[in-house]
ZAMIPA-149589 format. One record per residue: residue in one letter; x, y, z of N, C-alpha, C, O in turn. Coordinates in steps of 0.2 Angstrom, whole numbers, padded with zeros to 4 digits, always signed. Example, Ala and Ser with C-alpha at 12.3 -4.5 7.8 and 13.67 -1.06 7.14 Angstrom:
2
A+0066-0028+0039+0062-0022+0039+0066-0016+0039+0071-0017+0042;S+0064-0011+0035+0068-0005+0036+0064+0000+0039+0067+0006+0040;
// end
This chain:
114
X-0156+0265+0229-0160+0263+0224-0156+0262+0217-0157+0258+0214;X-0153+0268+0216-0147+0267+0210-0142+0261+0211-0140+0257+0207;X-0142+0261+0216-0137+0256+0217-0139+0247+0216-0136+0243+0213;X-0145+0247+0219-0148+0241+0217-0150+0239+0209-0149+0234+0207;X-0153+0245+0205-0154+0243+0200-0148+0242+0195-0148+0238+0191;X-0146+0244+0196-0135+0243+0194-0134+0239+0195-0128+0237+0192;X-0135+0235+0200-0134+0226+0202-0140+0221+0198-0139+0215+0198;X-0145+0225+0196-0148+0221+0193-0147+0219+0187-0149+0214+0184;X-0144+0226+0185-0142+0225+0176-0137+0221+0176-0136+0217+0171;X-0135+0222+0180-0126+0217+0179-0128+0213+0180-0126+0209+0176;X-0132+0211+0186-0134+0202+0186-0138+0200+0179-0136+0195+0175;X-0141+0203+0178-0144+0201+0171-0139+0201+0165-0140+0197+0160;X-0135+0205+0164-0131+0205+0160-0129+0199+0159-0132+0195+0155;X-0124+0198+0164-0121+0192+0164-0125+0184+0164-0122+0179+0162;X-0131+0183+0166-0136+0180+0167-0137+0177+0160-0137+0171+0159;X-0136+0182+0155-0138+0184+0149-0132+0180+0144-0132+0175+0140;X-0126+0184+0146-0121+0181+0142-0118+0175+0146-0112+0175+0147;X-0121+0170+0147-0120+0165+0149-0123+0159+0145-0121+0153+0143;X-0130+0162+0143-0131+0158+0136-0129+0160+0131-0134+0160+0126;X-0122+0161+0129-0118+0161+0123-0112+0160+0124-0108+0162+0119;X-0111+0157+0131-0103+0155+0133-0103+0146+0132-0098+0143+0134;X-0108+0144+0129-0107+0138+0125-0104+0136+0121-0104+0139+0116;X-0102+0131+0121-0099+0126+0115-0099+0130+0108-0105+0133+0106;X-0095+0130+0103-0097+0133+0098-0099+0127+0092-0095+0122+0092;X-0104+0127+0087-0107+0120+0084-0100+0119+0078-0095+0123+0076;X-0101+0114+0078-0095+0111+0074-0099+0110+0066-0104+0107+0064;X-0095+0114+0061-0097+0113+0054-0098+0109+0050-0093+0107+0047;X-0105+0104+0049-0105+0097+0046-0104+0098+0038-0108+0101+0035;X-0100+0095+0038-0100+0095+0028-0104+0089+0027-0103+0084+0029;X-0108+0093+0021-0111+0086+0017-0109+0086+0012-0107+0091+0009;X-0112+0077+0010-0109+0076+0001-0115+0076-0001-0119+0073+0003;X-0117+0079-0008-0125+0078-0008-0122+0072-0017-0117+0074-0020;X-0126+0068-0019-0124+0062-0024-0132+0060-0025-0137+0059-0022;X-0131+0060-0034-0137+0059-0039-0136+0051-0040-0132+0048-0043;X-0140+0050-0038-0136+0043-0041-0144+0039-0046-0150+0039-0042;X-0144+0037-0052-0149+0034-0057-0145+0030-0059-0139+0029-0058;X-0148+0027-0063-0147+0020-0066-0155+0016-0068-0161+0018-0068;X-0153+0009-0071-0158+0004-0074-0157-0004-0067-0152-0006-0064;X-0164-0006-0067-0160-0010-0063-0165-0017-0067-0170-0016-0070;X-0161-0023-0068-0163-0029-0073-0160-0034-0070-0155-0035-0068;X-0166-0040-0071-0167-0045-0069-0158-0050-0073-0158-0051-0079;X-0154-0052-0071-0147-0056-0072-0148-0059-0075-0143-0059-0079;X-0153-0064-0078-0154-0068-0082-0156-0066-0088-0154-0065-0093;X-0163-0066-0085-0170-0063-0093-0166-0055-0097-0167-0053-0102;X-0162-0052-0093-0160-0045-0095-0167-0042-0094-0165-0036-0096;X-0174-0041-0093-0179-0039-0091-0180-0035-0087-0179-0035-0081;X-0181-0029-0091-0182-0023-0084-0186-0024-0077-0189-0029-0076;X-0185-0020-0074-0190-0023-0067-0193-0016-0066-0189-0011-0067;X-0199-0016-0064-0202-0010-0061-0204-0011-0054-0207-0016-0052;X-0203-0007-0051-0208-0007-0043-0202-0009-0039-0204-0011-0034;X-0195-0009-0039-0189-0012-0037-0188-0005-0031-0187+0001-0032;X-0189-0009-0024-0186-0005-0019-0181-0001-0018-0177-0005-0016;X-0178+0006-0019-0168+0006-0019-0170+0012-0009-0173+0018-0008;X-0168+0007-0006-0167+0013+0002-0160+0016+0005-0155+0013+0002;X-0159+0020+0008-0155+0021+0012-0157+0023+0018-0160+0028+0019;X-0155+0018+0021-0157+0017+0027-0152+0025+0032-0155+0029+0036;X-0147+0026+0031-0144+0032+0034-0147+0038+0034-0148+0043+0038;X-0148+0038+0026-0153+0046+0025-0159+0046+0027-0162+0051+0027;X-0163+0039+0027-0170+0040+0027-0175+0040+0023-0181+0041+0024;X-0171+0037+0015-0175+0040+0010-0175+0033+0007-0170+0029+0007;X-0182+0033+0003-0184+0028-0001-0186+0028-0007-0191+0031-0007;X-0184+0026-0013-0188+0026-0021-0190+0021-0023-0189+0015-0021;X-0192+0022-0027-0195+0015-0032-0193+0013-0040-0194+0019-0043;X-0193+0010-0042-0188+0011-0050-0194+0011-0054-0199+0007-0053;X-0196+0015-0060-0201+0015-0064-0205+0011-0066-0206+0007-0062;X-0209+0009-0073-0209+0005-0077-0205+0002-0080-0207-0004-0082;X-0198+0006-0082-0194+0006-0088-0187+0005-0082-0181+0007-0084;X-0187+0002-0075-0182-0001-0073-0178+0007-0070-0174+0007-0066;X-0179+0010-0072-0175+0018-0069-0178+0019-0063-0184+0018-0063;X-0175+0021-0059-0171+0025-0055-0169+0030-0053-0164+0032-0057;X-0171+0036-0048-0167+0042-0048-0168+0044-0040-0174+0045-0037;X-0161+0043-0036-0162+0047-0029-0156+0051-0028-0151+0052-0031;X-0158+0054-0024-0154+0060-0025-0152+0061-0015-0157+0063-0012;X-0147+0060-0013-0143+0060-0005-0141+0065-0005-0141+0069-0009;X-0140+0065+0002-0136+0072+0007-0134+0068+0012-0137+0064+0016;X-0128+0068+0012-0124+0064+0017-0119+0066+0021-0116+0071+0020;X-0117+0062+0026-0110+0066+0032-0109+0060+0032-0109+0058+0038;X-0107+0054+0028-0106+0049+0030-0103+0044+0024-0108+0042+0021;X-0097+0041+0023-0094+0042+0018-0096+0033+0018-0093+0029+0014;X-0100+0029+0023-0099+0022+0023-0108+0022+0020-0112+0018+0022;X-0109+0026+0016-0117+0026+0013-0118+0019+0012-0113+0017+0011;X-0123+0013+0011-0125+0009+0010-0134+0010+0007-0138+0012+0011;X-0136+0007-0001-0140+0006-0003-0143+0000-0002-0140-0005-0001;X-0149-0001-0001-0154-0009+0000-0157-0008-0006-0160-0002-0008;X-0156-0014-0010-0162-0015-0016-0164-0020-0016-0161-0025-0015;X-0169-0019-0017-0175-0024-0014-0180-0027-0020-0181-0024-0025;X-0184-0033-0018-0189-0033-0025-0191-0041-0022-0188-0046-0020;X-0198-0039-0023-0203-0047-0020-0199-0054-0024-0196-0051-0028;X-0199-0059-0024-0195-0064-0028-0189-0063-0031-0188-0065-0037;X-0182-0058-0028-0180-0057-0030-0172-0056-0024-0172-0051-0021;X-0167-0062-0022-0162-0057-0020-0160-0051-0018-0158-0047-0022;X-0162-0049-0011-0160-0040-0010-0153-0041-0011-0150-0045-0009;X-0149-0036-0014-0144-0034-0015-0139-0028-0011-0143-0024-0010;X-0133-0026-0008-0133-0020-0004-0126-0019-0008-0122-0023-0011;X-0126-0009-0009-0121-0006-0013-0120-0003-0007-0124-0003-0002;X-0112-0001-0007-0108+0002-0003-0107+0009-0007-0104+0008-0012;X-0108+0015-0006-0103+0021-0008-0098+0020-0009-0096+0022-0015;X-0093+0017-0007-0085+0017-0008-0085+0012-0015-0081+0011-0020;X-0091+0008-0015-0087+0002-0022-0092+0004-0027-0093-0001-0031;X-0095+0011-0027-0100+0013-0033-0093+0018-0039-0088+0019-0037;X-0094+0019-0043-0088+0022-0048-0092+0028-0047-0097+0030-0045;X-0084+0031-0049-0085+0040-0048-0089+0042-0052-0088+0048-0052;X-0094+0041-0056-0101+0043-0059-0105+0039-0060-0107+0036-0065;X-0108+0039-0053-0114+0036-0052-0121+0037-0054-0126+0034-0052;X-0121+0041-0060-0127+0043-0063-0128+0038-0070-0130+0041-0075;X-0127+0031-0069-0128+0028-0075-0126+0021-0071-0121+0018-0073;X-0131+0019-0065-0128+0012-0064-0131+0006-0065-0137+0006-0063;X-0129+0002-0069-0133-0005-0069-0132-0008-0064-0127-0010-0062;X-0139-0011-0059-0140-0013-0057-0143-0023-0058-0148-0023-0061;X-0140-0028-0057-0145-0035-0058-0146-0038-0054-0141-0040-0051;X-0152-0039-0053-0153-0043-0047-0155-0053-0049-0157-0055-0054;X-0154-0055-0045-0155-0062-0045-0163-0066-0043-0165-0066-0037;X-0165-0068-0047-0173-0072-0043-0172-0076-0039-0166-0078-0038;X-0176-0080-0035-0174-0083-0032-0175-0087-0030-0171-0090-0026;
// end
């Protein structure tokens, strides 16, 4: 009877530490980036409100105010970020992260009608 239950333990032990002889998770760094700005019509210089800004990678979506601003705020693993800005009668436009300046917290945006 000792004998058995000492084979039991040890089966379970090991039973046991088998769900921890996986793979270990690999450490995902994110870049987390504020990015605001004004966005205006190219021509008229005309604020625009209610203007689309997505990313499609993160998931997330805003809308620009009344007064043409902007504010989203990413969390990223992913250095090829691309924004979609959008607006009814108006040219959608696409920003790449790489071709945004190193202080993206004051970007003008202009979009074209169409």
């Amino acid at each position: 009877m000792k004998f058995k239950l000492i084979l039991i333990f040890a089966l379970s032990l090991f039973v046991c530490s088998l769900g921890f002889a996986g793979e270990i998770p690999k450490v995902v760094k994110t870049k987390s980036l504020i990015l605001s700005g004004k966005i205006t019509d190219i021509k008229s210089k005309e604020l625009l409100a209610g203007v689309k800004i997505t990313c499609a990678d993160c998931k997330k979506t805003v809308y620009s105010d009344l007064d043409g601003n902007f504010f989203i705020y990413l969390e990223t693993t992913d250095e090829n970020l691309k924004l979609e800005i959008s607006q009814v009668g108006y040219s959608s436009k696409t920003l790449n992260l790489q071709d945004l300046p190193s202080n993206p917290s004051n970007l003008q945006i202009n979009l074209a009608s169409e």
